[in-house]
N, C-alpha and C positions, 0 to 999 in steps of 0.2 A: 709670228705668233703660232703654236701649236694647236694645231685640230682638236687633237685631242687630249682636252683639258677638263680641268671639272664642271665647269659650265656648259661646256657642249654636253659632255656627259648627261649632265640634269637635264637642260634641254632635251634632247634626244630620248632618254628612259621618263620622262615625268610628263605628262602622268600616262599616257598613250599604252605606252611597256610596259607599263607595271599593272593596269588593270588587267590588256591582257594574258600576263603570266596569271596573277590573280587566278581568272575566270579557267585557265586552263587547267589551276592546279583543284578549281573546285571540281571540275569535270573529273578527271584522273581520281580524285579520292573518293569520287562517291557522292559529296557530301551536297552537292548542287541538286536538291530532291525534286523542282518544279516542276509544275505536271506542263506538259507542251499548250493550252489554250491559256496559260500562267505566261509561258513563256512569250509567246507570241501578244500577247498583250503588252509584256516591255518592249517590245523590240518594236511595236508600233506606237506605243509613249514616247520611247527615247527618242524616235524618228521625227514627229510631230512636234515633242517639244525642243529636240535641238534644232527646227527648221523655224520655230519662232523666235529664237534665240539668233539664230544666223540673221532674221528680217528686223531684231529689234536692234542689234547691235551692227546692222549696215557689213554685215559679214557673207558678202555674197559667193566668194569662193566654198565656203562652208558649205552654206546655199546649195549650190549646183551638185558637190560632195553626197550630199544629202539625198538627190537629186537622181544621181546616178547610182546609189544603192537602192533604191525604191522603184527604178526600171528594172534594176537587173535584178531583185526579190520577184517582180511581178511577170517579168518575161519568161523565168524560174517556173513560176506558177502556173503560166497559161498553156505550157505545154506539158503537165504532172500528167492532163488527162491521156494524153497519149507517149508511151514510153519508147517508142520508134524516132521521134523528135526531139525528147529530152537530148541527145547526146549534140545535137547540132545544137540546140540553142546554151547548153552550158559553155562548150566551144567556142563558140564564136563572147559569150558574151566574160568567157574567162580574158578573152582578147581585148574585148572594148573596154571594161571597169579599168586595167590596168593603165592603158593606152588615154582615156578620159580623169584618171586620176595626176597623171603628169604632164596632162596639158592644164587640167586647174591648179597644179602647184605654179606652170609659168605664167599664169594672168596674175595682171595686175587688177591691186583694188581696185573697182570702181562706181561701188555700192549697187542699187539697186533705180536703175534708169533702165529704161526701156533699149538705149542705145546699146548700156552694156549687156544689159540678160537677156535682147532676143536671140543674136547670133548664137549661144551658147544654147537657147530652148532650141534652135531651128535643128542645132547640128545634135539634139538628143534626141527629137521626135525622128528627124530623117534614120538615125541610128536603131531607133524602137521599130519601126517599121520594117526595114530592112532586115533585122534580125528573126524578126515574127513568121515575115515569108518567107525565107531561108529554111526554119525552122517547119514551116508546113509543107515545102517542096521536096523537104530531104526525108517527110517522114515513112519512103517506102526505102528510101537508099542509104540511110544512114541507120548502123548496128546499135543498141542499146549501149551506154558506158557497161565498160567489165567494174563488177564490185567487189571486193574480197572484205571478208571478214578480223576483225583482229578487236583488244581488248577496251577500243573506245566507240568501238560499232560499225555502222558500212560505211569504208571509204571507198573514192572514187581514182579510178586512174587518168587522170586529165592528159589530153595531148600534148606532144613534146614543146608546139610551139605554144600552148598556154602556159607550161610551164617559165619557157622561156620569155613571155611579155610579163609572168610577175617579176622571174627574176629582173629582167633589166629594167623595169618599171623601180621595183624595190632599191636598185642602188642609186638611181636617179635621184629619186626621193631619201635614200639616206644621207648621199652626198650634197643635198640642196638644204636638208634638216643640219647637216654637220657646216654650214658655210652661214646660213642664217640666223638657225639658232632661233627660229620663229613655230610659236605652235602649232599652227596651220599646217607647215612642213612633218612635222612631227607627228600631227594627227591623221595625215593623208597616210603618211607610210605604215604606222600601226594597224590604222584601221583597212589598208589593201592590206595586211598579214592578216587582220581577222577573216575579211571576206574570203580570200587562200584558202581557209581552214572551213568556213563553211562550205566551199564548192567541196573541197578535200574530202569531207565528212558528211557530201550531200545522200548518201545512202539512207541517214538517220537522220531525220526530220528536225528531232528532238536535238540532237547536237548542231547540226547544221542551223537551228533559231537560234541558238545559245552564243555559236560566235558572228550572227546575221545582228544581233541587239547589241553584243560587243563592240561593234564595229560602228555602228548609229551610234552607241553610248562614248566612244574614243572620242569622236567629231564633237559631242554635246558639251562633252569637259575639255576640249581641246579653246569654246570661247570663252570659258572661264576663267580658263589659265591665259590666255589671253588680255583680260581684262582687268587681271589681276597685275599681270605684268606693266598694260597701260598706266595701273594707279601705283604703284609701287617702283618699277621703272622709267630712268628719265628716256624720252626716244631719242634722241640726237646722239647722246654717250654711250648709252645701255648701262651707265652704271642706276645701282638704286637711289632713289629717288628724295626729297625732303622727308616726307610721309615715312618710307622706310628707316631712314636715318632717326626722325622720330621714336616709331618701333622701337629701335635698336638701343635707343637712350634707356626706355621704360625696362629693359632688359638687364642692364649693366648691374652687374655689381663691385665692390671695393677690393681688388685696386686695380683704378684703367686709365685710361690715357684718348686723351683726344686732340686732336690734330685740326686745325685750319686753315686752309690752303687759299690762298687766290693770287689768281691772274696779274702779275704786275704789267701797268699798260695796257687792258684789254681794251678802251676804249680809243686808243689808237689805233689801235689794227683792223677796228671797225670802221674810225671814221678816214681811215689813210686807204683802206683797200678794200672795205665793204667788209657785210656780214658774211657771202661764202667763206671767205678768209678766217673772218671772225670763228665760224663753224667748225672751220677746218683747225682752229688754234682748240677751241675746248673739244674736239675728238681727240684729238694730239695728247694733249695734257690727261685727257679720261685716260687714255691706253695706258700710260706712263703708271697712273694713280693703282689702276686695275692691278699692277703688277708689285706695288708694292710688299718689301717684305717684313717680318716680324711681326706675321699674324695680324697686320691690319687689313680692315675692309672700307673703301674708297664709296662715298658718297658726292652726288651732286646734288647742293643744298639749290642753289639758282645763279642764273647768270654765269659770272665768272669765278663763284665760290665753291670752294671743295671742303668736304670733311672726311676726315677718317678716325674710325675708330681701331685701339687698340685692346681688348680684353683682359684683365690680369696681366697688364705691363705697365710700368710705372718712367716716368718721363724720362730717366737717364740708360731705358733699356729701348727705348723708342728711337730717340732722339740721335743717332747716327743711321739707323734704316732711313729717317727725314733726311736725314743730310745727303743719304746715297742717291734718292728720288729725286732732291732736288739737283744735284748736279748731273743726274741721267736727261733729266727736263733740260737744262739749259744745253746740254750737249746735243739736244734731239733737232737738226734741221728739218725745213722742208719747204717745198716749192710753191709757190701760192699757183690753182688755177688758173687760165687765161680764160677771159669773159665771163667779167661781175658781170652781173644783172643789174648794177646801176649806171655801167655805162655804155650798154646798148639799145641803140638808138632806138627810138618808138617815133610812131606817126609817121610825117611826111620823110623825116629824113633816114630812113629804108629804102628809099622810091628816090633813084635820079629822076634828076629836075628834066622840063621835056623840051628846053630850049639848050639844054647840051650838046654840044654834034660829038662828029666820032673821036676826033681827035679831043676833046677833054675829058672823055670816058675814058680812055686811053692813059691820057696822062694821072688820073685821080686814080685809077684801078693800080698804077706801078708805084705811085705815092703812095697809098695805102699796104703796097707789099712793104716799100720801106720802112713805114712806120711800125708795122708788124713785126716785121724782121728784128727792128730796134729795141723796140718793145721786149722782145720774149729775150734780147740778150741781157737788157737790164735788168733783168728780174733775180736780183741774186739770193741766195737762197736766205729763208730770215730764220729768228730762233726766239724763243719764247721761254720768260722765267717767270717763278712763280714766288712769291713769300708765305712761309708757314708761321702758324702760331703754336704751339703746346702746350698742355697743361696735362695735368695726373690728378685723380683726385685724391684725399689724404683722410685719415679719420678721421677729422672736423670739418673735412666739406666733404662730403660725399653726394650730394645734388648734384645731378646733370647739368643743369641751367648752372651752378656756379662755375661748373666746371669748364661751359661753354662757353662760358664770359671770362673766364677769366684765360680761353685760349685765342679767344679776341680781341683781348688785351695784348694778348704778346704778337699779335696778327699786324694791330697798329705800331706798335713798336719797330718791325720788320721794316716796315712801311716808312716808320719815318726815319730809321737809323740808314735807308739809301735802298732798301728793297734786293729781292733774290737773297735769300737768308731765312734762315730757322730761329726764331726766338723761343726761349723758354719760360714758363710766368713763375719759374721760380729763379731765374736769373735774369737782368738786366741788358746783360756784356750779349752783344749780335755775337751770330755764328757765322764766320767765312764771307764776309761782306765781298760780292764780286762784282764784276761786270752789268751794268743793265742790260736794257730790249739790245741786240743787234741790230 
């Protein structure tokens, strides 16, 4: 599958990128008129209120995010009074921000427990410290930053290797945004480009708040879009969601096409090899759906049920893209994991027995390789089909729900004329009736 696509895209520039261009271009034009104790009032809003945002939505990476711009604004601060020390503590903390923002892209969630966020408080207090005394030790031995002037105000020349921890900092995090596709990832990365440009532009006070509130504000709509994506995307598939497919109905207009997809046998492959299996059969089938063509968009309604809508296409303009999807699905192998979670063992029998000598430890440890061994050669590879239903809607039904029903109508049709097959609900006659489950 290619990286670079248009959903990585969206992910990637939405929304993170795009406010920052935004803010950059009001800077540039002028038209950004707020007075600096204006400014500085967002930039402690945005902070505040995306830090309760982060504790109300169990978004602790945010959290810490959050966290870490609000030492390094305050560490910023605490040596303004003496400009002999400025240079060491932007320094050193052009170093940390970057270095602390791609260590919270690689934590995992794990909400807000004391387990999880004191290590993470210890290793930001030790960091504040450390930075503070550095900063008062070097204030006869370290030269003021050089500032040069030019058409957006005083910028700053930051050292080679600050330079160097944003950069590799920044492809870390565009590469983890482009592989994820999560806004967290997206947020981190925009918002280390805002905090760049406020060090960058730390000469001007007034600029340097403007991309400091940026950068608070990136993270604040970063859980939004987030949460957005939770109600609207399914998580298992990533495709959208019932709710969206919904949406998308309210939307339609005459003439379109819908599509109903499901699982033939899903409930074998559940109860024959467990639900990772089962999980790994609806990722399978999402990918497949994702890539459909002739302008449809692939929903997952529930369970083992798909929908796709097609916009201004009418079922005989549809209805060979179904047929290419469906034998792309039946064509698609793949290997089922080793080690369900339903058949590993719990309790006592983890634990050899303590009347064992050595020699049955012995013999059960090379039994057990053979059974393994046997195991993973039987495992041959399986394949999964699907039956569609279709319908269009026409100038006397133009209702969604008719539409929908009546692509479920040809859905059971599929189903009963032998399954793997596209029906139409303006014909009877099955399409390419083949092979079942392998």
């Amino acid at each position: 599958m290619r990286t670079w696509n248009r959903a990585a895209l969206k992910s990637l520039l939405i929304p993170g990128g795009i406010l920052l261009l935004g803010v950059a271009l009001l800077l540039y034009s002028g038209w950004l008129t707020l007075a600096l104790p204006a400014l500085s009032f967002l930039y402690y809003c945005a902070l505040v209120a995306g830090m309760l945002l982060a504790w109300r939505f169990h978004s602790s990476r945010t959290f810490i995010a959050f966290v870490v711009l609000f030492l390094a604004e305050q560490a910023g601060a605490a040596s303004s009074a003496g400009s002999s020390s400025l240079g060491a503590i932007v320094s050193a903390v052009a170093v940390l921000v970057p270095l602390n923002f791609v260590l919270t892209a690689l934590m995992q969630e794990r909400g807000f427990t004391v387990a999880s966020m004191a290590p993470a408080g210890l290793f930001l207090f030790v960091q504040t410290v450390v930075v503070l005394v550095l900063g008062r030790g070097a204030e006869s031995a370290v030269q003021p930053l050089h500032l040069h002037r030019d058409h957006a105000g005083a910028a700053i020349s930051l050292p080679e290797y600050a330079l160097f921890a944003f950069v590799a900092a920044g492809m870390i995090l565009l590469v983890r945004c482009l592989l994820t596709h999560k806004p967290i990832d997206s947020a981190l990365l925009w918002s280390l480009a805002a905090y760049f440009l406020s060090l960058r532009f730390g000469g001007s006070v007034r600029i340097s708040t403007v991309y400091s509130a940026t950068a608070a504000c990136i993270l604040a709509v970063s859980i939004i879009e987030n949460s957005y994506l939770l109600a609207y995307h399914d998580e298992l598939t990533t495709l959208p969601s019932r709710r969206a497919f919904n949406d998308a109905l309210l939307r339609l207009q005459h003439p379109y096409s819908t599509a109903v997809v499901d699982i033939d046998h899903f409930k074998r492959f559940n109860d024959t090899y467990g639900h990772d299996t089962g999980d790994q059969v609806l990722r399978l089938v999402a990918a497949s759906l994702a890539r459909v063509t002739g302008g449809g968009q692939a929903y997952r309604c529930g369970g083992e049920e798909f929908a796709i809508l097609f916009p201004g296409k009418t079922t005989a303009e549809v209805v060979d893209h179904l047929e290419q999807l469906r034998a792309k699905i039946e064509a698609s192998e793949f290997r089922r994991r080793n080690g369900d979670r339903r058949q590993v063992p719990r309790g006592p029998d983890r634990r050899n027995q303590s009347g064992r000598n050595q020699r049955g430890r012995a013999r059960l440890r090379k039994g057990d390789a053979i059974r393994n061994l046997a195991g993973e050669k039987s495992q041959a590879p399986l394949s999964v089909t699907v039956s569609m239903g279709v319908a269009s809607s026409t100038r006397e039904k133009t209702s969604a729900d008719l539409v929908v029903q009546a692509a479920d109508k040809a859905l059971y049709r599929a189903k009963a004329n032998g399954r793997n097959r596209v029906e139409t609900a303006s014909s009877r006659r099955g399409r390419m009736k083949t092979a079942e489950i392998a």
